[in-house]
PAVEX-794863 format. One record per atom (N, C-alpha, C): x, y, z. Coordinates in steps of 0.2 Angstrom, whole numbers, padded with zeros to 4 digits, always signed. Layout:
BEGIN
XYZ ...
***
This chain:
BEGIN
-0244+0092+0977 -0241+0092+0970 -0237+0086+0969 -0233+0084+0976 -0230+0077+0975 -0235+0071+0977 -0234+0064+0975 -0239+0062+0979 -0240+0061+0985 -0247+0060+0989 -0247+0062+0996 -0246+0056+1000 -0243+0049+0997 -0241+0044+1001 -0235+0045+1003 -0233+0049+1000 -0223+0049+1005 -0223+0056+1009 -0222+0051+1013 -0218+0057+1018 -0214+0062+1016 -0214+0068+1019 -0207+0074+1018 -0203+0073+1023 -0198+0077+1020 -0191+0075+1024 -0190+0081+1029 -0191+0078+1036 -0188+0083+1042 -0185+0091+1038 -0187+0096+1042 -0183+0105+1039 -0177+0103+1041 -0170+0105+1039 -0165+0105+1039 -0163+0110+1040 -0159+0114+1047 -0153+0117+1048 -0150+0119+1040 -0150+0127+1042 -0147+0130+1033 -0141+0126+1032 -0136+0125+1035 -0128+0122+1033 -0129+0115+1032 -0135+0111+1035 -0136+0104+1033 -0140+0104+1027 -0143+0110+1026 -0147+0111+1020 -0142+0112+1013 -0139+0115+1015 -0132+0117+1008 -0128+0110+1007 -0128+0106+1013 -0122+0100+1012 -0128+0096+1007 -0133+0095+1009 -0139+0091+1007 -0139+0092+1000 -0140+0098+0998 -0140+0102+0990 -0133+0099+0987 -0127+0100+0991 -0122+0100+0985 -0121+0093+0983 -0123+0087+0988 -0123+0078+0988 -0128+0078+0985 -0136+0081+0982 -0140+0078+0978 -0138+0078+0971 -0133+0086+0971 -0133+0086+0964 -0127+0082+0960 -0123+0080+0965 -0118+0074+0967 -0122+0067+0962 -0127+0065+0969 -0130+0060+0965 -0132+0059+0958 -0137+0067+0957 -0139+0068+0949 -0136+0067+0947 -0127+0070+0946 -0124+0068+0941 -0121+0060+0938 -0120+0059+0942 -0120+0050+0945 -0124+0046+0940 -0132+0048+0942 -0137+0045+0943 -0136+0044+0934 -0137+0052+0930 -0138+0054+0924 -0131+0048+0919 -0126+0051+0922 -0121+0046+0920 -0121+0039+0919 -0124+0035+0924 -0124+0029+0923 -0130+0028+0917 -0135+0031+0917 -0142+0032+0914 -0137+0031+0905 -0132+0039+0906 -0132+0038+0898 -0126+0033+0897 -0122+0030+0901 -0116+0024+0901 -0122+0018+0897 -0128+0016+0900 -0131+0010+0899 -0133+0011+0891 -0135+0016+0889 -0137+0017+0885 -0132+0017+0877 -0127+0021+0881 -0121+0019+0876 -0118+0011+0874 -0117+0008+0878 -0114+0002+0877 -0121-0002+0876 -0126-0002+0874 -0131-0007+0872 -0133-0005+0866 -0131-0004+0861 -0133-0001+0854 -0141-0005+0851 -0143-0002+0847 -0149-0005+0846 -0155-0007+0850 -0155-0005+0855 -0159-0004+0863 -0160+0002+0866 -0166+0002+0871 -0165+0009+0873 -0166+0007+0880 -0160+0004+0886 -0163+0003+0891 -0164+0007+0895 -0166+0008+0901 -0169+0013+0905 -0166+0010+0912 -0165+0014+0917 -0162+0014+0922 -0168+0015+0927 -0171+0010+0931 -0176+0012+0933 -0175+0013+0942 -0178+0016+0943 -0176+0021+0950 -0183+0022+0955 -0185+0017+0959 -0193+0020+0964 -0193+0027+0966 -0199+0029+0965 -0200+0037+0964 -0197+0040+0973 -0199+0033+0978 -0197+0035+0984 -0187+0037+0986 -0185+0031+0983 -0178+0034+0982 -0175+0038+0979 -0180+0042+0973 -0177+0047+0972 -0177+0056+0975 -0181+0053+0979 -0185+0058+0983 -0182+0061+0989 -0179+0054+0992 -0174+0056+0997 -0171+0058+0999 -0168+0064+1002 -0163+0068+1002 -0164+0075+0997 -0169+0074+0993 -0171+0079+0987 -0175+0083+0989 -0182+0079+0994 -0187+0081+0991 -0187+0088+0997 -0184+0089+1001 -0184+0095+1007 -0181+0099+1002 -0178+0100+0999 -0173+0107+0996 -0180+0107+0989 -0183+0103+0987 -0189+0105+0981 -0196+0107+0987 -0199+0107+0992 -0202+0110+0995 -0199+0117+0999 -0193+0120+1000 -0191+0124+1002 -0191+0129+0994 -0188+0125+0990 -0189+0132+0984 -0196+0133+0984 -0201+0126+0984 -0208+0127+0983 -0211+0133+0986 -0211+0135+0993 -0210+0137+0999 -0209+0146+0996 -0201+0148+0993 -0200+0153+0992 -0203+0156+0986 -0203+0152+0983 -0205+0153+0974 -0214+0156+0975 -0215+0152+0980 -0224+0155+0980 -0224+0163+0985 -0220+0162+0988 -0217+0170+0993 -0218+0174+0989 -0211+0173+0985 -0211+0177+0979 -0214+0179+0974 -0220+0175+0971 -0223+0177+0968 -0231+0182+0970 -0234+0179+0978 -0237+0183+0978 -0236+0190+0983 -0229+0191+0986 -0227+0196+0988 -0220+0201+0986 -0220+0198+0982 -0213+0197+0978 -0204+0196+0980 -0200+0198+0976 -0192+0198+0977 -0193+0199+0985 -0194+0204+0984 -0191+0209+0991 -0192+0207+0999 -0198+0203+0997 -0202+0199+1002 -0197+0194+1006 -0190+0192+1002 -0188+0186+1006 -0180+0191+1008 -0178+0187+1013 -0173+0190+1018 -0167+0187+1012 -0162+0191+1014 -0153+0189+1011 -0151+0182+1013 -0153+0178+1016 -0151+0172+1018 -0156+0168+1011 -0162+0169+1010 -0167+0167+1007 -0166+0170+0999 -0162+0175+0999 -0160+0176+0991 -0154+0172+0989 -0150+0170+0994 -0144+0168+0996 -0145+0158+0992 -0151+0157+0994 -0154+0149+0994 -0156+0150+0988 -0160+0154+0986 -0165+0154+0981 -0162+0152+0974 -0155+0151+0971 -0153+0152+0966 -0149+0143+0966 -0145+0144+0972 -0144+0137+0972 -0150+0132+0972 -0155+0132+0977 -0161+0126+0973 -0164+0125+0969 -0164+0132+0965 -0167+0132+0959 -0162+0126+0954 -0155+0129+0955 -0150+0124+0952 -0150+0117+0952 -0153+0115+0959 -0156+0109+0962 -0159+0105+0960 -0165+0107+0959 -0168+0109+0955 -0170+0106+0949 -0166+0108+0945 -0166+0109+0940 -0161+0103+0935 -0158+0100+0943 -0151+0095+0940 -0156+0089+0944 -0161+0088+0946 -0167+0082+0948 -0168+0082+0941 -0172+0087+0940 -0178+0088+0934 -0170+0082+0926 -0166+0085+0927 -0161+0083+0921 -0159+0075+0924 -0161+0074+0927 -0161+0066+0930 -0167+0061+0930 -0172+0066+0932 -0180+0062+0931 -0181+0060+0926 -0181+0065+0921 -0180+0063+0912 -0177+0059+0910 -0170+0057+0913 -0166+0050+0912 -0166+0045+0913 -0171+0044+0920 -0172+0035+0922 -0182+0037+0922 -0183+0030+0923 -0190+0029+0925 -0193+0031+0933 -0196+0037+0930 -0201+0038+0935 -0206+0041+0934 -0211+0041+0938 -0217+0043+0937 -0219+0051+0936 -0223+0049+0930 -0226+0056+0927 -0226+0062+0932 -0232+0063+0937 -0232+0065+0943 -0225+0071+0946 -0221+0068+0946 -0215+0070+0949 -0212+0074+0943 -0211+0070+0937 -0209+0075+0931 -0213+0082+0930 -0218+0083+0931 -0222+0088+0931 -0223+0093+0937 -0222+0090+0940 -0221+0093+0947 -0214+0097+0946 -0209+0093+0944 -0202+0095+0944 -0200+0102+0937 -0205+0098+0931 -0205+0103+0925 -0206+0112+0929 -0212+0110+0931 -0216+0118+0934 -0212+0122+0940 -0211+0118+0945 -0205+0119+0948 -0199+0122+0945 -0196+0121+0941 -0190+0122+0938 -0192+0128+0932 -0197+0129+0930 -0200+0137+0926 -0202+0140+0932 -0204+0141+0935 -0207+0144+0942 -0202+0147+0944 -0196+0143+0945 -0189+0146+0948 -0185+0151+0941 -0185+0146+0938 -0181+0153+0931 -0185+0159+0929 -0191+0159+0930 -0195+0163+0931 -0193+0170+0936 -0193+0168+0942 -0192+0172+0949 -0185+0172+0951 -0179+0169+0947 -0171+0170+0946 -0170+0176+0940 -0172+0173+0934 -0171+0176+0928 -0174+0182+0926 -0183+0182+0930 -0186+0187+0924 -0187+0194+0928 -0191+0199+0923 -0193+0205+0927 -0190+0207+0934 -0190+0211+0936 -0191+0211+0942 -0194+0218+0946 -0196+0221+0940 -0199+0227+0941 -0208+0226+0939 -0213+0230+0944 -0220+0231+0941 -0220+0236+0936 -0227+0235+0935 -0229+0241+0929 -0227+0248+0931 -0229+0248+0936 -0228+0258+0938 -0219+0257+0938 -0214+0255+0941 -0209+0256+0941 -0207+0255+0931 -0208+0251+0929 -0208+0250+0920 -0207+0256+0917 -0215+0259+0919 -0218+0266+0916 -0213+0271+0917 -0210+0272+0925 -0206+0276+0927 -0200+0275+0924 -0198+0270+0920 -0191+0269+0921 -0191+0271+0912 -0199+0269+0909 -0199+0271+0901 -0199+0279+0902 -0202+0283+0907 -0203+0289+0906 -0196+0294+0907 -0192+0290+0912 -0185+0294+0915 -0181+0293+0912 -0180+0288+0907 -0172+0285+0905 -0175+0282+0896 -0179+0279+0896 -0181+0275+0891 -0183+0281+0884 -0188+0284+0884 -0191+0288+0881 -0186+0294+0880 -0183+0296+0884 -0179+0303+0882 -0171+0297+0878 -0169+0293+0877 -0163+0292+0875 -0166+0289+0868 -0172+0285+0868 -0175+0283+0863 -0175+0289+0857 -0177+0296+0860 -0177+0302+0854 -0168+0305+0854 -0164+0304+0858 -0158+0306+0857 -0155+0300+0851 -0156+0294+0852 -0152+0291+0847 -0155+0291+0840 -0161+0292+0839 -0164+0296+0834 -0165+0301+0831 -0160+0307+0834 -0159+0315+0834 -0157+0315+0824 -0156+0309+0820 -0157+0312+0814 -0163+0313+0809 -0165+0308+0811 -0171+0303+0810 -0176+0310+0813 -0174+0312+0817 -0181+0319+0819 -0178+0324+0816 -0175+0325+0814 -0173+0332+0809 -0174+0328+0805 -0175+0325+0801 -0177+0325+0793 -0186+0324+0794 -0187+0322+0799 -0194+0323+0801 -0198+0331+0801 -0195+0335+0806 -0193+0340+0803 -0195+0343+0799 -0188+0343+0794 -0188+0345+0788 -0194+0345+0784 -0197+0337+0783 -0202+0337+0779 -0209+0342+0780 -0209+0341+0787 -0214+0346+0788 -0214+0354+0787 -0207+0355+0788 -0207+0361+0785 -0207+0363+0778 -0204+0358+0775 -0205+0358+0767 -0210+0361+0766 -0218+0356+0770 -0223+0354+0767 -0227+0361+0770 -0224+0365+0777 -0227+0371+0777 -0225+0378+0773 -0220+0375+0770 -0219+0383+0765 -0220+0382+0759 -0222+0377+0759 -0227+0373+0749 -0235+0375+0753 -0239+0372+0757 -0244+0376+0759 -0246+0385+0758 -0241+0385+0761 -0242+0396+0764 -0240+0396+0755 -0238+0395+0752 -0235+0398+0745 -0243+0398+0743 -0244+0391+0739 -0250+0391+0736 -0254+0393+0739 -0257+0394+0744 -0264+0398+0746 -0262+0405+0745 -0254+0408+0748 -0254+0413+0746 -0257+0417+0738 -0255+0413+0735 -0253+0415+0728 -0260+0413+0724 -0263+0406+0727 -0272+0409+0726 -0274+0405+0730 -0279+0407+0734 -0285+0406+0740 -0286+0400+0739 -0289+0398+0733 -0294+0392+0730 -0289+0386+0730 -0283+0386+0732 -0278+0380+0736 -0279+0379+0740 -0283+0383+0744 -0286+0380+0751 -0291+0375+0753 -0294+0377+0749 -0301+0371+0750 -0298+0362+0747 -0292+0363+0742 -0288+0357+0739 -0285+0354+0743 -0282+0359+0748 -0278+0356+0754 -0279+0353+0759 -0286+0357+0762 -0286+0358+0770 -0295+0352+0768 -0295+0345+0772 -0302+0343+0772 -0308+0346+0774 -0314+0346+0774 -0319+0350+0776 -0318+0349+0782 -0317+0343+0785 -0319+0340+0792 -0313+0346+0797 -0308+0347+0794 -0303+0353+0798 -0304+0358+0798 -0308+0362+0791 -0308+0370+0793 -0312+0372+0796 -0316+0369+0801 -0320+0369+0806 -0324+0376+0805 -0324+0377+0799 -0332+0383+0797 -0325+0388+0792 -0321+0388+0792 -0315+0394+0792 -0313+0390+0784 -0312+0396+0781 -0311+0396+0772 -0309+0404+0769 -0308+0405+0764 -0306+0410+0761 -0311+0415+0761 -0317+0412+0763 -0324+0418+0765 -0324+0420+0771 -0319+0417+0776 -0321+0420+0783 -0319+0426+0784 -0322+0431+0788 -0320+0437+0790 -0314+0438+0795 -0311+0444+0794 -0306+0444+0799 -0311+0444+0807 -0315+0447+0808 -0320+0446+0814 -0322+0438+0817 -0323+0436+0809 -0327+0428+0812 -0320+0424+0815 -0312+0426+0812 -0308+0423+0814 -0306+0424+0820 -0306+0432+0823 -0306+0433+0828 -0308+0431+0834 -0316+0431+0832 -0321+0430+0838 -0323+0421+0838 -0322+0420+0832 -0325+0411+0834 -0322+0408+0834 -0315+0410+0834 -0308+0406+0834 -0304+0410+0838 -0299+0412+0838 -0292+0415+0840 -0294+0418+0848 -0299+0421+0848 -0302+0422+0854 -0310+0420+0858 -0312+0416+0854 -0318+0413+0857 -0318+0413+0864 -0322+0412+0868 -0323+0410+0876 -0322+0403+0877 -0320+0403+0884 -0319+0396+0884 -0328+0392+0886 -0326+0386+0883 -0333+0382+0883 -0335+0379+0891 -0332+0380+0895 -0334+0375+0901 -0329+0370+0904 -0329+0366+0911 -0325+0360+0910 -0327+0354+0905 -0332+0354+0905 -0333+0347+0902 -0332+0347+0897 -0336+0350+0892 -0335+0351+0883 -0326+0352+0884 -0322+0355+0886 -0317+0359+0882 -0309+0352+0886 -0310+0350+0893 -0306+0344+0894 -0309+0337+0894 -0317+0335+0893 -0319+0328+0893 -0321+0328+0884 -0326+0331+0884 -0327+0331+0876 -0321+0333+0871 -0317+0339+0872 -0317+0342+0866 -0308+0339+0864 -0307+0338+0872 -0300+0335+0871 -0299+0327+0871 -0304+0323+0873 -0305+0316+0871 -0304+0315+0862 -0310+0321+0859 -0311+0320+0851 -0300+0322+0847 -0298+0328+0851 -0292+0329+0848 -0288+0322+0850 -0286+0320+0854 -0282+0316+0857 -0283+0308+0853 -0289+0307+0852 -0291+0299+0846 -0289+0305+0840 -0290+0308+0837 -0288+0309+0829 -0282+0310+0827 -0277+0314+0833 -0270+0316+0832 -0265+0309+0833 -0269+0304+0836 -0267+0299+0838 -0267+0294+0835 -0274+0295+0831 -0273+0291+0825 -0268+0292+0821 -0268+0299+0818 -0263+0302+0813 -0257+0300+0814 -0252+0299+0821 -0247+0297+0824 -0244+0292+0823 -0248+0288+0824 -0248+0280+0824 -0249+0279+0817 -0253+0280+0814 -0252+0280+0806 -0245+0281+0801 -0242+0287+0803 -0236+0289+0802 -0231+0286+0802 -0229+0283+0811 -0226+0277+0813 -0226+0270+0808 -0233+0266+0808 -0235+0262+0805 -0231+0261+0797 -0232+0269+0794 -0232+0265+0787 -0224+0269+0786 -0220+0266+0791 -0212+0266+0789 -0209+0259+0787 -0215+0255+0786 -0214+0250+0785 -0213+0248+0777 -0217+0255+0774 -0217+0254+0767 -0212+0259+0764 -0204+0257+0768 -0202+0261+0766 -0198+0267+0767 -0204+0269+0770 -0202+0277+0774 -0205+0282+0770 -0208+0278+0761 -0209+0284+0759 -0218+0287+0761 -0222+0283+0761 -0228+0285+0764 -0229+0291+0770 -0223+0288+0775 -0223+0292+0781 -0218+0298+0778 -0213+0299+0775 -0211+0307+0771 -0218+0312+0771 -0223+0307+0764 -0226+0311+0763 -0232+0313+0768 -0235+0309+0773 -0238+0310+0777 -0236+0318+0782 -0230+0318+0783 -0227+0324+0786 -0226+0329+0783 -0225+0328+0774 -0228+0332+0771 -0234+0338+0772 -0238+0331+0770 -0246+0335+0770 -0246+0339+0778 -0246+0336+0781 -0247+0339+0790 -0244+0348+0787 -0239+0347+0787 -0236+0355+0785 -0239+0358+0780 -0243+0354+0772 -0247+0360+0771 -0254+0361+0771 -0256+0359+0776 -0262+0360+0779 -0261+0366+0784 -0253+0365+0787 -0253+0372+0793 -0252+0377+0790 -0249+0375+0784 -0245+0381+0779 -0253+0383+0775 -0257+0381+0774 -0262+0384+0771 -0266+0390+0775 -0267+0388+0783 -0268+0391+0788 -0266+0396+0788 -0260+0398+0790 -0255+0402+0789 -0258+0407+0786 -0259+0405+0779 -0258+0408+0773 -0267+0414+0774 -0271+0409+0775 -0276+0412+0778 -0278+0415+0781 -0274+0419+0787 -0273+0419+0792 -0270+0428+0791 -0265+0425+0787 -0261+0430+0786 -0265+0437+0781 -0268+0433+0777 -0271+0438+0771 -0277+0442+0776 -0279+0443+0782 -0282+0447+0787 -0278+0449+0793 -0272+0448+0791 -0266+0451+0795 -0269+0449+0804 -0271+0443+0804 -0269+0438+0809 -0263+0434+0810 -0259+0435+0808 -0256+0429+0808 -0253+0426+0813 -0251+0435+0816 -0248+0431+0823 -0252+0429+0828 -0256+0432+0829 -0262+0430+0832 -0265+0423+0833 -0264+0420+0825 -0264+0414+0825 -0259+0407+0828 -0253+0409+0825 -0249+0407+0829 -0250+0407+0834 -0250+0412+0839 -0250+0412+0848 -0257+0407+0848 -0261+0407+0845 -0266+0403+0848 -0266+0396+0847 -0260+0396+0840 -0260+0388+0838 -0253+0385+0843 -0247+0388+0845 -0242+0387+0849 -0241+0387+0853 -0248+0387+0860 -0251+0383+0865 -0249+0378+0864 -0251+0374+0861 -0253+0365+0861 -0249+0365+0853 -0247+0369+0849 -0243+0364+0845 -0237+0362+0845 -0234+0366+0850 -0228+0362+0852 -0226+0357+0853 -0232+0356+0856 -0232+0348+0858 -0235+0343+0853 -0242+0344+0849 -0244+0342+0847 -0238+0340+0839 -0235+0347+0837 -0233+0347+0832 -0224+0338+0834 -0223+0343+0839 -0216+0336+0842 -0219+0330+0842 -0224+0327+0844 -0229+0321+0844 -0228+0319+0836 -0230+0322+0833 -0230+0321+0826 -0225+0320+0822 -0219+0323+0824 -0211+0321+0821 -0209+0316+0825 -0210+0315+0832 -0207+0309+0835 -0211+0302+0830 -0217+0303+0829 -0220+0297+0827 -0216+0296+0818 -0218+0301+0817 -0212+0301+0810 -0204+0299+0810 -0203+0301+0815 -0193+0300+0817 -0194+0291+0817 -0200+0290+0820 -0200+0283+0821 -0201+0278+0816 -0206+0282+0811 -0207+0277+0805 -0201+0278+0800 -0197+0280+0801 -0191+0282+0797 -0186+0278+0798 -0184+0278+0806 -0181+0272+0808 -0181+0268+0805 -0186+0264+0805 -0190+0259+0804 -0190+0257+0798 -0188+0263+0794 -0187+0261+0785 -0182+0260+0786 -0176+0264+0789 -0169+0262+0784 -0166+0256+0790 -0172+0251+0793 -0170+0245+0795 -0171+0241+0791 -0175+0243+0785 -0181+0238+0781 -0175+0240+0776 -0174+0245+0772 -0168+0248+0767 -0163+0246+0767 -0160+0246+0774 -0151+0246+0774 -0152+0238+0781 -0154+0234+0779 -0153+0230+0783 -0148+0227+0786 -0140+0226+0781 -0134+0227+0783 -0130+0219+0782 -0128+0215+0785 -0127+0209+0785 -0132+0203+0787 -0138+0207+0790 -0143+0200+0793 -0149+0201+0788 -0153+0198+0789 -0161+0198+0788 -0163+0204+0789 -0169+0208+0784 -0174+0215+0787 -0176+0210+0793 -0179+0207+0792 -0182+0205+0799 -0179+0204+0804 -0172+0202+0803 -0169+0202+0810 -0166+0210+0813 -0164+0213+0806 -0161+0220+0810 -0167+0225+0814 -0172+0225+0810 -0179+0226+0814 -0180+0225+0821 -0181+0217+0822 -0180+0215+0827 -0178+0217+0830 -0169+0217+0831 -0165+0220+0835 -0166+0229+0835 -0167+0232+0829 -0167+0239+0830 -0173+0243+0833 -0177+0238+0833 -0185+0241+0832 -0188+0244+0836 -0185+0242+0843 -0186+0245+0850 -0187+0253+0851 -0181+0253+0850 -0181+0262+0849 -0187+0265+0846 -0188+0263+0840 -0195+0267+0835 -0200+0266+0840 -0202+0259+0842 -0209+0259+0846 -0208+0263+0851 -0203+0261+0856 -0203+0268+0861 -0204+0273+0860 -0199+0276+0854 -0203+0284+0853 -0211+0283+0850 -0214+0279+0846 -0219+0280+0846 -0225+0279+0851 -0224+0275+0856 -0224+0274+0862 -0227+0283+0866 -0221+0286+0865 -0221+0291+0869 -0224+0295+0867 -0223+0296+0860 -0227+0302+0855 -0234+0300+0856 -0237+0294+0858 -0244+0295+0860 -0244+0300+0867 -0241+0298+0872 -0244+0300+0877 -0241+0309+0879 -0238+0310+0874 -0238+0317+0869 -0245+0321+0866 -0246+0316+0862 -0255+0318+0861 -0257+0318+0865 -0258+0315+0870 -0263+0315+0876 -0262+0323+0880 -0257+0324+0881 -0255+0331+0883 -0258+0338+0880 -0253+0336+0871 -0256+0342+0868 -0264+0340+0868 -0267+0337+0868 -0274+0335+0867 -0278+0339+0873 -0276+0340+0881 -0276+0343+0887 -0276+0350+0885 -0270+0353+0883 -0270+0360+0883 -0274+0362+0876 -0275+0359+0869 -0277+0363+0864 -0285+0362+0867 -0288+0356+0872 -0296+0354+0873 -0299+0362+0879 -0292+0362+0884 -0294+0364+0890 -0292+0372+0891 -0283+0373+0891 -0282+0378+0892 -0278+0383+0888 -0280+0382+0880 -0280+0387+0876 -0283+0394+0876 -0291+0391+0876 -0294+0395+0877 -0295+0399+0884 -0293+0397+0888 -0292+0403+0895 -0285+0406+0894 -0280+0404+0890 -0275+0409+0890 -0278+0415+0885 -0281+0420+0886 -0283+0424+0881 -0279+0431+0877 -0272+0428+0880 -0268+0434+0877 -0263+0427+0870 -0263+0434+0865 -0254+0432+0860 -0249+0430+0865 -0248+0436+0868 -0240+0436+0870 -0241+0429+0876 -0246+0430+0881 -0247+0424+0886 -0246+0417+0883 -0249+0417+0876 -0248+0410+0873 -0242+0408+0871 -0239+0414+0869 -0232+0413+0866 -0227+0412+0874 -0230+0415+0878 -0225+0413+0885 -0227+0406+0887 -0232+0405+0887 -0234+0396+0887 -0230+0391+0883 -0231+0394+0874 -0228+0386+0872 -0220+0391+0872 -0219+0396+0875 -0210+0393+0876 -0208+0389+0881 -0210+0390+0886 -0209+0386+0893 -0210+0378+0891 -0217+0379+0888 -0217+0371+0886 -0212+0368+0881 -0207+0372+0875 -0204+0369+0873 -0197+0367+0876 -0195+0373+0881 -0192+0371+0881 -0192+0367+0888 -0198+0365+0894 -0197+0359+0897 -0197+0355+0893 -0200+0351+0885 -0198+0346+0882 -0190+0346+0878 -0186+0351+0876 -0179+0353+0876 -0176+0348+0883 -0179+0352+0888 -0172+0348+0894 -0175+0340+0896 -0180+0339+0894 -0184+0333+0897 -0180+0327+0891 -0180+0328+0885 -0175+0323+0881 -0168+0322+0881 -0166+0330+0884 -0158+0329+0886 -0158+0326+0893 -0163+0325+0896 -0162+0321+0904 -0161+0312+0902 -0161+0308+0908 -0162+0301+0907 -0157+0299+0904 -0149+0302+0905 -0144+0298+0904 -0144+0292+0908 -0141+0287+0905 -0138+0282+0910 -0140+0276+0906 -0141+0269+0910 -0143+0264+0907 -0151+0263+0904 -0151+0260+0900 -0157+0259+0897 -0158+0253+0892 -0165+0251+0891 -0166+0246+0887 -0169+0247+0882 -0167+0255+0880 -0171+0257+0870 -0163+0254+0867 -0165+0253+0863 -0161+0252+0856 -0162+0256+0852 -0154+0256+0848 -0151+0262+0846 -0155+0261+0838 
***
């Protein structure tokens, strides 16, 4: 990388190596100063301080192949790879470093060496400054700490989420209650998956509520792939359009409610209803919280855009916006869960009461799992 007519300089003993660093950066300043003296006092000129690439090298260039040396350690075995003496080094020569590079710029010297020094000097702020965690530790630290505080500082934002939803299930249950022929208004073809106000209490029985289970593969590869893209579509849609506002996503959480509420409603008129329930509160616990969190998020998201405060919508965004994605973030990999149970092990739980003992235990593992992961974090409020 440097060129390969000069020589390097002898490895230096650590203490000679520290005295070496602190006289280079000595010189630098030196160097830099005369550079912008000459410059100052010659007005209308731009003279240049010109310096042989081999004398600047001297004394320098050991402390720039020793960081070279750790910097690539670190990068393909990482931090942890280098001893305390060597984390010890690593911060000073980057500084090193860094106060060459702020000199080389100064006087004339060859290209070569500037570029060498540039990538150098991001290579080191790179492995001082950045990351220092992988993806699996990321993931771990978004699922322990990140994800559950993300939904606590949002705790309003998900009760009016909520809300909406429940608005929108006792506007459903009403009108179908009150006439049938709201059902077909409400509920898509593509959802009542053969079930309507002709269905029999038997057909609901036998091809729905208690069906047989399909096998593994149709019911966790097939059936739970197809719920897990739609529900997740729906999510991320919800999330998305709180950007118009918040009001898109209101009504969005609306409608969710009364398509359930319409269900209900049919459901009920053949004195199913709890039945129904227990079969739909398996998986809607989860599936249903997935859906408020994405909404809690798109709501965020509006009264950044709304109430932006003293800055820019785009700046408080910025700053605020972390949060929202995290919980929307998380509420996918929510779907992917409810998507597991409503595909695979709805249908082997074949009692009410066994369903209603499933989604409580699930609600409330998700109850203590958002109250967990106090402590520090990097969701925004």
């Amino acid at each position: 990388m440097i060129g390969d007519n000069h020589a390097l300089g002898d490895k230096l003993p650590a203490a000679g190596r520290n005295v070496t660093a602190r006289r280079a950066g000595r010189e630098d300043f030196a160097l830099g100063e005369t550079a912008r003296g000459l410059a100052e006092n010659r007005p209308g000129t731009r003279p240049v301080l010109v310096l042989r690439s081999a004398e600047f090298r001297k004394g320098r260039e050991p402390g720039w192949r020793e960081l070279d040396a750790l910097l690539s350690r670190a990068e393909k075995r990482g931090v942890a790879s280098l001893s305390t003496v060597e984390l010890e080094r690593l911060p000073l020569l980057y500084r090193g470093a860094l106060s060459s590079l702020s000199v080389a710029r100064s006087i004339a010297l060859d290209r070569n060496l500037l570029r060498y020094l540039e990538n150098l000097a991001l290579r080191g702020y790179l492995t001082v400054y950045g990351p220092q965690t992988g993806i699996l530790a990321s993931l771990a630290e978004f699922l322990r700490r990140g994800f559950p505080a993300a939904v606590r500082n949002a705790r309003w934002h998900v009760v009016v989420a909520t809300l909406a939803i429940l608005v929108g299930v006792g506007a459903g249950y009403m009108l179908v209650a009150g006439d049938e022929d709201w059902f077909s208004s409400l509920v898509p073809a593509g959802v009542t998956g053969g079930r309507g106000p002709s269905s029999t209490a038997a057909e609901l029985r036998q091809d729905e509520i208690f069906a047989p289970w399909p096998g593994f593969t149709r019911s966790f590869v097939v059936f739970a792939n197809s719920l897990f893209r739609h529900n997740a579509t729906i999510g991320i849609l919800t999330f998305g359009l709180g950007l118009a506002f918040g009001v898109p996503t209101l009504l969005l959480l609306v409608y969710q409610g009364l398509v359930f509420g319409a269900f209900l409603a049919l459901h009920e008129r053949h004195g199913l209803i709890l039945d129904f329930m227990g079969w739909v509160s398996i998986h809607g616990v989860t599936e249903f919280l997935a859906i408020i969190l994405c909404g809690a998020g798109g709501l965020l998201v509006a009264e950044k855009i709304v109430f932006p405060g003293r800055i820019s919508r785009l700046q408080n965004l910025a700053k605020n916006g972390r949060g929202a994605a995290t919980m929307a973030a998380g509420a996918v990999l929510l779907f992917f869960v409810a998507g597991l149970i409503e595909g695979g092990f709805r249908q082997m739980v074949d009692t009410t009461m066994g369903r209603f003992a499933f989604a409580a235990v699930t609600g409330l593992g998700w109850f203590a799992y958002f109250l967990s992961g106090h402590g520090k974090t990097n969701a925004s409020e």
